[in-house]
C-alpha positions in Angstrom: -16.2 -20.0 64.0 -18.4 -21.2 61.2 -16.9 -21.0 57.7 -18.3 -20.6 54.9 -17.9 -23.0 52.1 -17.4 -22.1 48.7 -19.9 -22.2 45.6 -17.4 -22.7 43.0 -18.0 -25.6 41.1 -14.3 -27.2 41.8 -14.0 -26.1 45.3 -17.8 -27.5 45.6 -16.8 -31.3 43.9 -13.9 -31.4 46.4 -14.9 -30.3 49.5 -15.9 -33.7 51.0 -13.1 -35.9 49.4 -10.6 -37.7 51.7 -8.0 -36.6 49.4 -8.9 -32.9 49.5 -4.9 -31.8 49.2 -4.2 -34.1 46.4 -7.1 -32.6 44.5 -6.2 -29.0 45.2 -2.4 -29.5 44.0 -3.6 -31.2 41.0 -6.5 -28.6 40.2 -4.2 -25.8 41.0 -1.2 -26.9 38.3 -3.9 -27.9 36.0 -5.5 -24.2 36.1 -2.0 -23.1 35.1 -1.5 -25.7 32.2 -5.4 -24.5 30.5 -4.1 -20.9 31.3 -1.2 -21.9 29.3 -2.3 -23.4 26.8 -5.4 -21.0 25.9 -2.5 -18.3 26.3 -0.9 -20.4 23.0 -4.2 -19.0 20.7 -3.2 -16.1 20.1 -3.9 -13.5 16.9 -1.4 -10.7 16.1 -2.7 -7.8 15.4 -0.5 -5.4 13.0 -1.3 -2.0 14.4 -0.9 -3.6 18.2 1.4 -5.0 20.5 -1.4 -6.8 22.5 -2.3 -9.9 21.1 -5.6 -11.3 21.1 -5.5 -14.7 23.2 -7.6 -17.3 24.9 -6.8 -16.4 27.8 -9.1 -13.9 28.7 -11.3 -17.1 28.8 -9.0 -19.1 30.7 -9.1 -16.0 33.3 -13.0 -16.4 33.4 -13.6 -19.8 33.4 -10.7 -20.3 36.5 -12.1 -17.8 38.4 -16.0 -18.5 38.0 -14.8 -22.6 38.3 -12.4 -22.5 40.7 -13.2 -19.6 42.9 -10.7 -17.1 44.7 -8.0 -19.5 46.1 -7.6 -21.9 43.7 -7.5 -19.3 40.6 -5.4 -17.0 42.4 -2.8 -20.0 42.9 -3.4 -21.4 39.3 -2.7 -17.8 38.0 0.3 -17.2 40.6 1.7 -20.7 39.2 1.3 -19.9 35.7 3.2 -16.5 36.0 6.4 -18.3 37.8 6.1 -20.8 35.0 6.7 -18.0 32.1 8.7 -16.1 34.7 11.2 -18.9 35.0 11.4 -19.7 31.3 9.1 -21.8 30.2 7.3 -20.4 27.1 3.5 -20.2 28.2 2.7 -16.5 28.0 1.2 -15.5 24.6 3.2 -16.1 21.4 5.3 -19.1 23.4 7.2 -15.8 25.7 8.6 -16.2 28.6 10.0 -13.9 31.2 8.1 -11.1 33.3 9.7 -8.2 31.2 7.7 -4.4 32.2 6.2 -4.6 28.1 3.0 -3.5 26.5 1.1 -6.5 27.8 2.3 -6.1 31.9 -1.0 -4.8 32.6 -2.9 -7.2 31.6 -1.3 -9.5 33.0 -1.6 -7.9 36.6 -5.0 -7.2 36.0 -5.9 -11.1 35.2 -4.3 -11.9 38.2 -6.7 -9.1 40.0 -9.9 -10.2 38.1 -8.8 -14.0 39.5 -9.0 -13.1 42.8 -12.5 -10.4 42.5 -14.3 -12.9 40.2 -13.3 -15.7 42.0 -14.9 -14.5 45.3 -17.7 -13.3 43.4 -18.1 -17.0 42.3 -17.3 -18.1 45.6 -20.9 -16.1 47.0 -22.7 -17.8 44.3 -22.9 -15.6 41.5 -22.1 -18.1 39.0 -25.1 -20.4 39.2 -26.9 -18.5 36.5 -25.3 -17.7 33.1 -26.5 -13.9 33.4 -24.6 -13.1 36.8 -21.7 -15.2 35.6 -21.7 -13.2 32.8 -22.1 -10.4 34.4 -18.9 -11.2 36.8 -16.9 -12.3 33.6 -17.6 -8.2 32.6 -16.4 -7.0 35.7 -13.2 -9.2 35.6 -13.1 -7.6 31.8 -13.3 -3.8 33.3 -10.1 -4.7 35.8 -8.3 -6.6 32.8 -9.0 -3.6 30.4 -8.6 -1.0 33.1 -5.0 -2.7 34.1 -3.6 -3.5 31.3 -4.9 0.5 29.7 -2.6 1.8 32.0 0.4 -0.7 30.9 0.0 0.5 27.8 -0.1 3.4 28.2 4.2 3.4 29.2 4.2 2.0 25.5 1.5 4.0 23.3 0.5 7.8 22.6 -2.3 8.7 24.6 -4.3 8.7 21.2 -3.8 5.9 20.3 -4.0 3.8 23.7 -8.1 2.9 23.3 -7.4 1.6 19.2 -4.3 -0.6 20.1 -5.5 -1.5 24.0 -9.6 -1.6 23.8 -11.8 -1.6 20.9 -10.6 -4.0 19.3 -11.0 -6.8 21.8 -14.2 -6.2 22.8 -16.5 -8.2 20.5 -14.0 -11.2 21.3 -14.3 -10.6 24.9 -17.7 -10.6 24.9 -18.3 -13.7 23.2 -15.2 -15.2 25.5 -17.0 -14.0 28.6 -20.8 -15.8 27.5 -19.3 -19.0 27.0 -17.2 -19.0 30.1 -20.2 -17.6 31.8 -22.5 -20.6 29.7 -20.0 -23.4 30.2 -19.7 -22.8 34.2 -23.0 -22.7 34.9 -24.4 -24.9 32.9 -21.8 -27.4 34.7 -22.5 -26.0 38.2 -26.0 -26.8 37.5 -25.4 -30.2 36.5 -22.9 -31.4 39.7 -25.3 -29.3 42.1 -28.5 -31.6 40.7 
C-alpha cells in the first residue's frame, strides 16, 4: 500500500532522517512547551471568564506546522501536562475542571486534528489557504468553546463574553500563523 507522506513543514524536514523517532518525541513535547508558553499571554477581560491568549496561535501554527499527528500529540501532551498539575493552561491554571473555558479547549484539540490534515494535503503552502484553514480551525474553536460557555453564561450574553470580542485578535493571530508557515514551507521546500 502506498502511503502518502505528509506536506507539513515538520513532518516534511523529518521524514528522511535516521533519527526519525528522536525527532518526533522531541517535536511532539516541544509543541506542548510553545502551546504552553503562548497559553502564559493571556489578557483578562472584566466582563468575561475567557481570557484572551496566545494560544489560539499556538493551535494554528502546530496544526498548519506540524500536521494531524504530531499536533494532535503535542496538544494531547499539553492537556495531561495542566491536567496533572503543572500550571500551563492560561493564567498559570492547572487541572481539567468542566469551567467556562472547557470548550475551547476541546475544540483546539478538534481544530489540531481537522487543520492539521488539512495541512497534511497541502493547504498550507500559500498564506491564503493557510489562512483560510486557520479560520476553519477558528469556527470549531469558537463553535466548541460557544457551547462550554454556554453551561456558564445567559444565553444573551454568550456571543459578548464568548465571540466578538476575540475576533479582531483572531484574525490577526490566524494571518501570521498562516504568513509564518508558509512563508517557512516555502523556504525548506526550495
Amino acid at each position: 500500500m502506498n502511503q502518502i507522506q505528509s506536506q507539513a513543514v515538520i513532518p516534511f524536514l523529518i521524514s528522511g532522517h535516521h533519527r526519525r523517532v528522536l525527532l518526533n518525541v522531541l517535536v511532539v513535547i516541544g509543541g506542548s512547551l510553545l502551546l504552553a508558553l503562548l497559553a502564559q499571554v493571556s489578557f483578562v477581560l472584566p466582563f468575561t471568564p475567557v481570557p484572551i491568549t496566545g494560544q489560539t496561535f499556538g493551535v494554528a501554527v502546530l496544526a498548519l506546522g506540524w500536521g494531524r499527528k504530531r499536533a494532535l500529540a503535542s496538544f494531547a501532551l499539553y492537556l495531561s501536562e495542566g491536567a496533572l498539575g503543572l500550571p500551563f493552561f492560561a493564567l498559570g491554571k492547572s487541572g481539567l475542571i468542566f469551567g467556562p473555558t472547557i470548550g475551547y479547549l476541546l475544540g483546539m484539540f478538534i481544530a489540531c486534528g481537522v487543520v492539521g490534515h488539512l495541512a497534511d494535503k497541502g493547504y498550507a503552502k500559500t498564506i491564503k489557504s493557510a489562512f483560510a484553514c486557520c479560520l476553519v480551525g477558528s469556527c470549531i474553536i469558537f463553535s466548541c468553546g460557544l457551547i462550554g460557555l454556554s453551561f456558564f453564561v445567559p444565553a444573551k450574553a454568550l456571543l459578548v463574553t464568548g465571540l466578538l470580542p476575540f475576533i479582531p485578535g483572531d484574525l490577526i493571530k490566524s494571518f501570521a500563523a498562516a504568513s509564518v508557515v508558509s512563508t517557512l514551507s516555502r523556504k525548506i521546500k526550495q
